[in-house]
C-alpha positions in Angstrom: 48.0 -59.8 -74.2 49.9 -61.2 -71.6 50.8 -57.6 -70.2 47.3 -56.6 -69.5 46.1 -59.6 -68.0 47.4 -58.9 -64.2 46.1 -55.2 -64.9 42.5 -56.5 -66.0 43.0 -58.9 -62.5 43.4 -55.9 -60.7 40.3 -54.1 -62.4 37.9 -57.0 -61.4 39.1 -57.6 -57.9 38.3 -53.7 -57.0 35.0 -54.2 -58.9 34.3 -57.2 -56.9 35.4 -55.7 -53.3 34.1 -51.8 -54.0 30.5 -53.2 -53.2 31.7 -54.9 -49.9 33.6 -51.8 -48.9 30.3 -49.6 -49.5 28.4 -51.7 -47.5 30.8 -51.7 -44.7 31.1 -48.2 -44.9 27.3 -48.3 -44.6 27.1 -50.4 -41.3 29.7 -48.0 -39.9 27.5 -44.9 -40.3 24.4 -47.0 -39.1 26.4 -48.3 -36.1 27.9 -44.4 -35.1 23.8 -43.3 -35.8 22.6 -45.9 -33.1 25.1 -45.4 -30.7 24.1 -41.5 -30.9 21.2 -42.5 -30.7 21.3 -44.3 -27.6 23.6 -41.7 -26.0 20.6 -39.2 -26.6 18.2 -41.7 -24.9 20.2 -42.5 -21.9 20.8 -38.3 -21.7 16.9 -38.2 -21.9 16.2 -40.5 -19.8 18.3 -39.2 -17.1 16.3 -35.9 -18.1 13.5 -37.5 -17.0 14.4 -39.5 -14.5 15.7 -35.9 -12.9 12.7 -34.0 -13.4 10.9 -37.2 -12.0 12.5 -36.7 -8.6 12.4 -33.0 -8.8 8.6 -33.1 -9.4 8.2 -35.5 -6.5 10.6 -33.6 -4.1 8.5 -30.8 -5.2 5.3 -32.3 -4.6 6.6 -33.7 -1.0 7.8 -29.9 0.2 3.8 -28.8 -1.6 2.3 -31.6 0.7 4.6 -30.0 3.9 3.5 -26.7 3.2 0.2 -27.5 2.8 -0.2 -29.1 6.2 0.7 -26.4 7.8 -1.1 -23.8 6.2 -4.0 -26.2 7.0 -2.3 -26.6 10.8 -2.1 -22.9 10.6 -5.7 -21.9 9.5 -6.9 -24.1 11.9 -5.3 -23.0 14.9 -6.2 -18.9 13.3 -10.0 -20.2 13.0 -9.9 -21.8 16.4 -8.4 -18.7 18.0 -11.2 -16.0 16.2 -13.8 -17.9 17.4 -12.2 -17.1 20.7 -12.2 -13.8 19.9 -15.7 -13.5 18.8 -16.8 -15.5 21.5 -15.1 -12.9 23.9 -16.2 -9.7 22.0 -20.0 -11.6 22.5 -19.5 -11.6 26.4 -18.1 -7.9 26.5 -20.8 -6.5 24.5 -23.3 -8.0 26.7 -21.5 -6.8 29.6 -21.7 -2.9 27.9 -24.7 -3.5 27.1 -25.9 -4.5 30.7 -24.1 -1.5 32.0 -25.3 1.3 29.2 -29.1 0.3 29.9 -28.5 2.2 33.5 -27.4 5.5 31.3 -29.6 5.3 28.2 -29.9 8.8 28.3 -26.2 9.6 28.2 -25.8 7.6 25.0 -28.0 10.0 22.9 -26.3 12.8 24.1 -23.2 11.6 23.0 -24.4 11.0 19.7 -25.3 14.0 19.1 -22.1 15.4 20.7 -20.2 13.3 18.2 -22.8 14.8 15.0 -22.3 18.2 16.1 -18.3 17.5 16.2 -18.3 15.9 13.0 -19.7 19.1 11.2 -17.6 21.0 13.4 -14.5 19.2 11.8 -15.5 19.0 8.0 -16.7 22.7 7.9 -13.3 23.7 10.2 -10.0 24.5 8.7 -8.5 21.8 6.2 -6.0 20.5 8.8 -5.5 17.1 9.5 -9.2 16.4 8.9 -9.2 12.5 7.4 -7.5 11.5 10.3 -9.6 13.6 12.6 -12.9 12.4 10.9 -11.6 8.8 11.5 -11.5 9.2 15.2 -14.9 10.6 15.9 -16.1 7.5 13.0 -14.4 4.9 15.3 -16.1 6.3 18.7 -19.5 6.5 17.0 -19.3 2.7 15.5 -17.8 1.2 19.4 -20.4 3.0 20.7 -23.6 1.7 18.7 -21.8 -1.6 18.3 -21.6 -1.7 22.0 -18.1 -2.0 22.2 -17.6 0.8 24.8 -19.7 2.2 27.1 -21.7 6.0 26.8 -19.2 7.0 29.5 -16.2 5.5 27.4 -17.4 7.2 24.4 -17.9 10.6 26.4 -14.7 10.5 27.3 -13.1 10.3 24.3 -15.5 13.1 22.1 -14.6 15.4 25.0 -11.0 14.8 23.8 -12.0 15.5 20.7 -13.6 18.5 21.8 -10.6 19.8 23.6 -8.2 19.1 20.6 -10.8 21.1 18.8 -10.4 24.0 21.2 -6.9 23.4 21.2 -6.4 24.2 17.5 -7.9 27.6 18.2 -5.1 28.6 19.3 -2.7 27.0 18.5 -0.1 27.7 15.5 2.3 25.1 14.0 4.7 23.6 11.3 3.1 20.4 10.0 3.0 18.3 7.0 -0.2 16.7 5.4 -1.7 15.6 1.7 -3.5 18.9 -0.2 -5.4 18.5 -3.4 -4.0 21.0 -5.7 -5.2 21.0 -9.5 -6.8 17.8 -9.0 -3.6 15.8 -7.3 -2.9 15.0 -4.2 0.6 16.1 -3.2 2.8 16.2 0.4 2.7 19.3 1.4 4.2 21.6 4.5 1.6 23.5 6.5 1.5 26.4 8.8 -1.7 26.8 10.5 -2.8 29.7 12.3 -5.1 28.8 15.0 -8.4 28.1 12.9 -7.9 31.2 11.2 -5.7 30.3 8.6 -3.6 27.8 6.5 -1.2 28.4 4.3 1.2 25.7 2.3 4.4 25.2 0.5 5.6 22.3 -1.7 8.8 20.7 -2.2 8.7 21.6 -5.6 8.2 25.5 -4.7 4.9 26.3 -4.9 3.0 28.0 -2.0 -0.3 28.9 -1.5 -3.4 29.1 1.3 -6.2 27.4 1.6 -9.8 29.3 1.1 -13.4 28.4 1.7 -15.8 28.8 -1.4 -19.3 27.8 -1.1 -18.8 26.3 2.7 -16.2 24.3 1.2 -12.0 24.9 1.5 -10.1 24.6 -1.7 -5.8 25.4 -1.9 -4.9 28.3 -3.8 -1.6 29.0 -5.4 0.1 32.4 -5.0 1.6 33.8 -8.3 2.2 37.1 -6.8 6.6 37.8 -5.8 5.2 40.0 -2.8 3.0 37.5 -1.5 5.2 34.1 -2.5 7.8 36.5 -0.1 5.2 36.8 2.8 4.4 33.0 3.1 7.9 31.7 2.7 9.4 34.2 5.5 6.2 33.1 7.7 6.9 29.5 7.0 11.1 30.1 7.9 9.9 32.0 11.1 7.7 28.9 11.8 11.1 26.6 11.1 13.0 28.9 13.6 10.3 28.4 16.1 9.7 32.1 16.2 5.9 31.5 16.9 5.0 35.6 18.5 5.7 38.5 16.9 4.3 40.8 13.6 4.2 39.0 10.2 3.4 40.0 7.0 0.1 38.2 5.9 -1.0 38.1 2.1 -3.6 40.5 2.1 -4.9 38.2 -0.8 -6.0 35.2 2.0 -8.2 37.7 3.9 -10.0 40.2 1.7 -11.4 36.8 -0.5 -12.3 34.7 2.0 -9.3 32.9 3.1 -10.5 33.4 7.1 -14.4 32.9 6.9 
């Protein structure tokens, strides 16, 4: 009896202090929680803080910027009604000058109609940027921009380039529609007689009119693929006289009407 009585002691004092132990094991895990806890709200809150000023510096540089975009716009606003103002007074000033030669300005109209058709019934060369030129004359001229002798002048440059072509033969490059695409091709032009082309992927051809209207052919043919590429690498050499072997393809269908 005596023996177990320290034993039994033992027992109950563990009993009695295993609750107390829980319970500071407890407050330890609730005191690590909080402080994590407040480490992720102090890290969060220097988030914020950080975007805070971000968004304001942000906003500051937006406010800047959009100052002088406003500084800008005015000063671009300011400066075409200068323009406008100027393009008024020299359009009066044509105007003034083009009522002495009235008679002039129709006749360069119809110069520029009769060029026009000359152009888009001509030879495929160059013709968008050609067309653009004659466009620009006839819309200065009945926007009073430039006087009837101005716009004389420049047709009869037109003209001259025209007559120029005729005989003139060359290496160039330009945009052809073949099978529906637009491609970069090379060109050799023969007066206004014919074209013929040659893209970097190989293919030659020549263009032919149809219907009043040119289209680009491709050449199948070994003979005639030969012909074109020796006339386009006598064209490279700048060997520009002499006899050449034409496709005899490109005239007997049309290819010089």
């Amino acid at each position: 009896m005596f023996l177990k009585t320290p034993i039994l002691g033992g027992m109950l004092t563990a009993a009695l202090l295993l609750p107390q132990f829980a319970l500071a094991q407890t407050d330890n895990s609730m005191v690590e929680s909080l402080m994590k806890l407040r480490t992720q709200v102090e890290s969060l809150h220097s988030q914020i803080q950080d975007d805070q000023d971000a968004f304001g510096s942000s906003m500051r540089s937006l406010s800047l910027q959009k100052n002088d975009f406003e500084t800008q716009l005015s000063r671009q606003d300011t400066q075409l009604k200068k323009i406008e103002q100027e393009i008024t007074q020299i359009r009066e000033l044509i105007k003034k000058r083009s009522s002495k030669t009235d008679g002039l300005r129709d006749v360069v109209l119809n110069a520029i109609v009769k060029l026009e058709k000359i152009v888009n019934e001509g030879i495929p060369f160059k013709v968008s940027l050609r067309q653009n030129d004659i466009h620009e004359t006839k819309v200065q001229l009945e926007g009073n921009l430039i006087t009837p002798e101005q716009a004389l002048s420049k047709v009869w440059g037109s003209y001259d380039d025209a007559l120029r072509m005729s005989s003139e033969n060359g290496l160039f490059k330009q945009p052809i529609v073949l099978g529906g695409k637009e491609k970069l091709a090379e060109i050799v032009k023969l007066g206004t007689v014919m074209l013929f082309f040659k893209l970097p992927t190989g293919e030659v051809g020549y263009a032919k009119k149809e219907s009043g209207k040119y289209h680009y052919i491709q050449v199948n043919d070994e003979i005639q693929q030969k012909e074109i590429l020796t006339l386009f690498d006598a064209m490279k050499k700048q060997i520009r006289t002499g006899y050449f072997s034409i496709p005899y393809a490109v005239v007997s269908q049309g290819g010089v009407k």
